[in-house]
C-alpha positions in Angstrom: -1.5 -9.2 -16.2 -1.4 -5.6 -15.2 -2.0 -4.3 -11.5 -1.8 -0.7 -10.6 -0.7 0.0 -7.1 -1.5 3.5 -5.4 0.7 4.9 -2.6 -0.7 5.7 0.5 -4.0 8.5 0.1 -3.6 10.3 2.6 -7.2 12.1 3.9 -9.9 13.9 1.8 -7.1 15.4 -1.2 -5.9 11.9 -1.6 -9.5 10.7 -2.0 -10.4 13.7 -4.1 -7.3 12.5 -6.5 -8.9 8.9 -6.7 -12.5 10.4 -7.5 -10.7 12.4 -10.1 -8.4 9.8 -11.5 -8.4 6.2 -10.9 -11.0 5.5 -13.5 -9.5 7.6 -16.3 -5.8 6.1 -15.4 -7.3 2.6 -15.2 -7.9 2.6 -18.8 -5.1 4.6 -19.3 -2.5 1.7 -17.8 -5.0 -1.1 -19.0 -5.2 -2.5 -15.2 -6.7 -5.5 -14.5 -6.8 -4.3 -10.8 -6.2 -1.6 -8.8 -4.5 -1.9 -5.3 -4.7 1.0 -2.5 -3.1 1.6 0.3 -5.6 3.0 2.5 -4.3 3.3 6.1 -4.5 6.9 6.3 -7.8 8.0 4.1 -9.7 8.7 6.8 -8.7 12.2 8.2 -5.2 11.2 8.0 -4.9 8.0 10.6 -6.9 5.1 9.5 -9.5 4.2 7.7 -13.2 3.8 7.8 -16.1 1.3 6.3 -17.3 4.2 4.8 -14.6 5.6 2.9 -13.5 1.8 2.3 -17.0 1.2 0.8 -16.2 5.0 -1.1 -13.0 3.6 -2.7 -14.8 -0.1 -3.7 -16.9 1.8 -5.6 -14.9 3.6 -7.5 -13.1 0.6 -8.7 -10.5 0.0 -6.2 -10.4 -4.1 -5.4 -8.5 -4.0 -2.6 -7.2 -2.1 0.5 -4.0 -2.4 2.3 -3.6 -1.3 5.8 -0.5 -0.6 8.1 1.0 0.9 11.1 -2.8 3.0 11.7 -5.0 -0.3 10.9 -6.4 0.3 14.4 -6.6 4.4 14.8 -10.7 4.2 13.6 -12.8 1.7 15.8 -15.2 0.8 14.0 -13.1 -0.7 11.4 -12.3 -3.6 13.4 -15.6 -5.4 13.0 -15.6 -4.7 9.4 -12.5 -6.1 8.8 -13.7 -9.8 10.1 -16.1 -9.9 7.0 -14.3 -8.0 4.4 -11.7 -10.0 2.6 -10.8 -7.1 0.4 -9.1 -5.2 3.4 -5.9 -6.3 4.6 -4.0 -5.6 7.7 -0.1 -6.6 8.4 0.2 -10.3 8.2 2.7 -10.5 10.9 0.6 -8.9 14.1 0.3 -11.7 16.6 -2.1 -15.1 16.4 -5.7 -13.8 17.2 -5.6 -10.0 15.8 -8.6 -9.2 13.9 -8.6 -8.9 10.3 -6.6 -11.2 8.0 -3.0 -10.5 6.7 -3.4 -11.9 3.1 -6.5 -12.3 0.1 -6.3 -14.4 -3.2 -7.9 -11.1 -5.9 -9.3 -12.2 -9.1 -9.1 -10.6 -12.3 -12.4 -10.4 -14.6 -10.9 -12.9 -16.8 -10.6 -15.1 -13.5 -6.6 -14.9 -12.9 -6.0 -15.1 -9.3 -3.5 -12.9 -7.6 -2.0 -13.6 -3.7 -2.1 -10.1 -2.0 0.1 -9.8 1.6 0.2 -6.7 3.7 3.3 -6.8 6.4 4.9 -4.6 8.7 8.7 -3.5 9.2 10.1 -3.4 12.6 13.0 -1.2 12.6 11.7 1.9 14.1 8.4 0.2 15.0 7.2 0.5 18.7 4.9 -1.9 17.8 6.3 -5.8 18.8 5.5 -7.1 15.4 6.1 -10.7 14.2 9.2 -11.3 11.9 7.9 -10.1 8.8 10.5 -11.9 6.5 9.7 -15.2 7.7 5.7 -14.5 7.8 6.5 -13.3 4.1 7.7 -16.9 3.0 5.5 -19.1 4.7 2.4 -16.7 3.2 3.7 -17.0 0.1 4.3 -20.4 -0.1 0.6 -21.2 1.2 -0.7 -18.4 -2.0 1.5 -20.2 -4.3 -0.6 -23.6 -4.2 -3.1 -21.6 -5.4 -1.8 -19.0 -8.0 2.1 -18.1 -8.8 1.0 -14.4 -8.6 2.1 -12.9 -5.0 1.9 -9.0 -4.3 3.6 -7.9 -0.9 2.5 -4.5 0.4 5.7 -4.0 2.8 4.6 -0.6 5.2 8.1 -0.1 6.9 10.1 2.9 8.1 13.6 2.0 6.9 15.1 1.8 3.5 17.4 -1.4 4.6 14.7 -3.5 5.9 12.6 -3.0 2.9 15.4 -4.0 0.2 16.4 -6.7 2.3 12.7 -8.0 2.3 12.9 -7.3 -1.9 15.9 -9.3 -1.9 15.2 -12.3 0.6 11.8 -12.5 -1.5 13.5 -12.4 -5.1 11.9 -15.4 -7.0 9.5 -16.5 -4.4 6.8 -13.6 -5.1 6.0 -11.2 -8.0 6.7 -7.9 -6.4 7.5 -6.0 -3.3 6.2 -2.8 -2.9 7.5 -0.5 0.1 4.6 1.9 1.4 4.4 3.9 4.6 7.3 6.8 4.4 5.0 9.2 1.6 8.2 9.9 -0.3 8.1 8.3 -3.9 11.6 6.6 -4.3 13.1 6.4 -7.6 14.6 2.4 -7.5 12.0 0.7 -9.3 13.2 -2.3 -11.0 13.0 -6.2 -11.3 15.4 -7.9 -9.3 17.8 -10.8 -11.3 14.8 -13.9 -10.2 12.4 -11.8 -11.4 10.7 -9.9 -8.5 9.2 -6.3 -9.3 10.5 -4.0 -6.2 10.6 -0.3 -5.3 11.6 1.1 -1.8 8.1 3.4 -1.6 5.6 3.7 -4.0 4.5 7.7 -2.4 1.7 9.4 -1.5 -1.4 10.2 -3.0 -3.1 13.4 -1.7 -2.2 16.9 -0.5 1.1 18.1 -2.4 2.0 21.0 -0.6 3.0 19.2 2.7 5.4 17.3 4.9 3.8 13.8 3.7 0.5 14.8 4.2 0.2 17.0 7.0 -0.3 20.9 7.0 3.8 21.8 6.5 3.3 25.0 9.2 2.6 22.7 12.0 5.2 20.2 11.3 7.3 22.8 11.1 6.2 24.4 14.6 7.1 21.0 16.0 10.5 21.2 14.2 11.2 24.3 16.1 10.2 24.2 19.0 10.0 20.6 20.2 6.5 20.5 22.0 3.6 18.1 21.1 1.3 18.9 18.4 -2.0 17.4 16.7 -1.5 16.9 13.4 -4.2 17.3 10.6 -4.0 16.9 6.5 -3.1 20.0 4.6 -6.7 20.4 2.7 -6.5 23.1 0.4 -3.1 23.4 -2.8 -2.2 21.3 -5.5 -2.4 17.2 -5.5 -0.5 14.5 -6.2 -0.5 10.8 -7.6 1.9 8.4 -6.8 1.9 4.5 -7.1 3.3 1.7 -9.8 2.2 -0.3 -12.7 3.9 -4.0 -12.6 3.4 -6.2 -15.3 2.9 -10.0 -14.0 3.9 -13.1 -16.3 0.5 -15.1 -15.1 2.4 -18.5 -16.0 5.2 -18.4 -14.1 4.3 -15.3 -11.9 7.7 -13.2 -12.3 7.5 -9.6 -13.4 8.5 -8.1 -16.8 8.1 -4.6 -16.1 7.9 -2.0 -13.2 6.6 1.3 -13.5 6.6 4.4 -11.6 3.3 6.7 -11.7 4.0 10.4 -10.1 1.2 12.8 -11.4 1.2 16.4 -10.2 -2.6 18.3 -10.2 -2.9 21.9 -9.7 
């Protein structure tokens, strides 16, 4: 099996990149599905039912969310009746949305799919995420040895911990949430694909997404500043193939995708 993750797309580039792209590079890879993180498509922060429905379309089968799952309103209600949208797993009992989905290849091979959040750095009080990993994957596991973990977290140490305390109990751990494409893609000794962040997908001229000459203003001068997405310049692709073993659900092969567009 063969699932192609995209990095976070960040606003209208990233979604340009997907319109102009994710069709031509599914074939390309030979994906079975195709995996998005989606929490900042929507003007940057968040996403919408529109632009969910947008990406659907296109051929994307699922959405992972993060840190901005909550930033557009009137995705909330959506959420509770899309099972292809995923929000961190480990938010407390009672938050809307649902943390894990069981995907489906055409052929009918079912994948597990967990979105989590990292704490170190977080101001949000999450749940521990490394023991919401295990007990999520041991409940996907009765159903399918195939796990995916979508891990949005700040810090480099918190996410290869997770790759390592989740070696041999899920297929692969995919970092998301700092835009930066890291380059320690590998399969860990029990056979667990990992990389530290899979990148960004949108505006390549940046600072991860937003216009560079107001970050920079902030840099300098240390005042508060409304962000927005750097529209115009070159693009960018970034995300991973993994190739899944669909008997025993270890990984054979990790592979990093960073495509440059003028």
């Amino acid at each position: 099996m063969r699932l192609l993750f995209i990095g976070d797309v960040v606003g209208k580039p990233g979604r340009e990149v997907l319109v102009r792209r994710l069709q031509s590079l599914r074939e390309e890879t030979e994906a079975d599905l195709v995996v998005v993180n989606g929490e900042n498509a929507a003007g940057g922060v968040g996403l919408t039912p529109a632009v969910a429905e947008d990406f659907f379309a296109l051929g994307v089968d699922a959405i992972t969310l993060g840190n901005h799952a909550w930033d557009k309103k009137e995705l909330i209600p959506y959420l509770e009746g899309e099972e292809r949208i995923i929000r961190p797993a480990n938010y407390p009992e009672g938050t809307p949305g649902r943390g894990m989905t069981v995907l489906r290849t055409p052929s009918g091979v079912a994948i597990g799919l967990i979105n989590l959040s990292g704490r170190v750095f977080s101001l949000v009080h999450y749940d521990c995420p490394f023991r919401a990993a295990v007990r999520l994957a041991e409940s996907i596991r009765r159903t399918t040895p195939l796990v995916l973990v979508d891990f949005h977290a700040e810090a480099t140490s918190e996410k290869i911990a997770l790759g390592w305390h989740l070696d041999g109990v899920v297929s692969a751990v995919i970092g998301t949430h700092t835009h930066v494409q890291t380059a320690d893609e590998r399969v860990l000794p029990d056979g667990t694909a990992y990389i530290t962040d899979a990148g960004m997908t949108g505006p390549r001229n940046s600072v991860i997404g937003v216009r560079r000459e107001l970050v920079l203003e902030r840099f300098l001068n240390q005042r508060p500043l409304r962000f927005s997405v750097a529209e115009h310049g070159p693009q960018q692709l970034n995300g991973v193939l993994l190739t899944l073993d669909e008997a025993s659900g270890r990984a054979t092969e990790i592979e990093r995708i960073a495509e440059a567009y003028a």
